[in-house]
N, C-alpha and C positions, 0 to 999 in steps of 0.2 A: 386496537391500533394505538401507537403510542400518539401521533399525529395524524389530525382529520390529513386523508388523501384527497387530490383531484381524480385520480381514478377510482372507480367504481368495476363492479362484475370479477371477472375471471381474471383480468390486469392487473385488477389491483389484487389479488389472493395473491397470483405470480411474484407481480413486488414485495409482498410481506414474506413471503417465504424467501423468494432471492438476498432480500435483505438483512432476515437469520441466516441465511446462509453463507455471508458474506462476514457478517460477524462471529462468526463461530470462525471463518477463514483467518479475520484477521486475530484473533484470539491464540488462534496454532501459532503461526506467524512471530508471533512476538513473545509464545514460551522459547522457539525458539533462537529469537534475538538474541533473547535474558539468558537462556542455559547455554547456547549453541561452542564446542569445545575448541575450534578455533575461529580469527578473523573473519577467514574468507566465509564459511559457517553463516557468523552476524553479519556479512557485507549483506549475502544475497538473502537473508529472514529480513534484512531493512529494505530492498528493492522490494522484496515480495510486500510486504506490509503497506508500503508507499504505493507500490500498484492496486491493491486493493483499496486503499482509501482512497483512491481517484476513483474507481469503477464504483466504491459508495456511494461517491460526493456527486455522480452521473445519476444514478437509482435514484439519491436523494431528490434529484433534483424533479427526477419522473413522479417522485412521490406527491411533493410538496408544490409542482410548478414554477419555484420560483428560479430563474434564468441564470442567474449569479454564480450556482454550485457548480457552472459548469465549467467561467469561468477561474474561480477557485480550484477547478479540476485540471484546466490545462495549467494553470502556475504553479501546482504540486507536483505534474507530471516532468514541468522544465526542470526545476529545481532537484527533483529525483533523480535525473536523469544527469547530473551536471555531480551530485555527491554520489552516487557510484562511479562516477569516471573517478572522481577525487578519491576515494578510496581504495579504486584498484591502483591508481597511481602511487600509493602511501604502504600499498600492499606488495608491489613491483621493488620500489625502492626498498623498502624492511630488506625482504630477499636480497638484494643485492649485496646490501651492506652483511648480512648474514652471511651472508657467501665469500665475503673480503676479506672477512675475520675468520674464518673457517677451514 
């Protein structure tokens, strides 16, 4: 393990695996960011990426005990959740104007 766990047994096997398995998620996640062929494409690889780094930053927290990742989880979850509105709005208006000119 990279870090001694508070869990022991069978929970803690589950957490190390869930949490390869999470980074391997968020790894797809953000070739897709990087390559994705349009906007809307990298809007929703960045919601998905943000959501998984909250369901980490929860794991992590199952891992390690310490209380704080979880709060660090809900202020990543507002803030994600506040830049996808801002960028479907940025995505809406593109269009429009596209559409003006067009």
């Amino acid at each position: 393990m990279i870090i001694a766990t508070v869990q022991g047994g069978i929970f803690g096997v589950a957490l190390a695996i869930g949490t390869l398995c999470l980074l391997v998620a968020i790894a797809c996640a953000a070739w897709r960011l990087f390559t994705g062929p349009t906007l809307a494409d990298r809007v929703v690889a960045l919601d998905l990426v943000t959501v998984l780094l909250v369901v980490f930053l929860v794991v992590f927290k199952l891992v390690s005990g310490i209380n704080a990742y979880v709060y660090a989880a809900i202020a990543l979850a507002l803030i994600s959740f506040l830049a996808t509105v801002a960028f479907a709005h940025y995505i809406d208006r593109s269009r429009d104007k596209d559409d003006a000119n067009g």
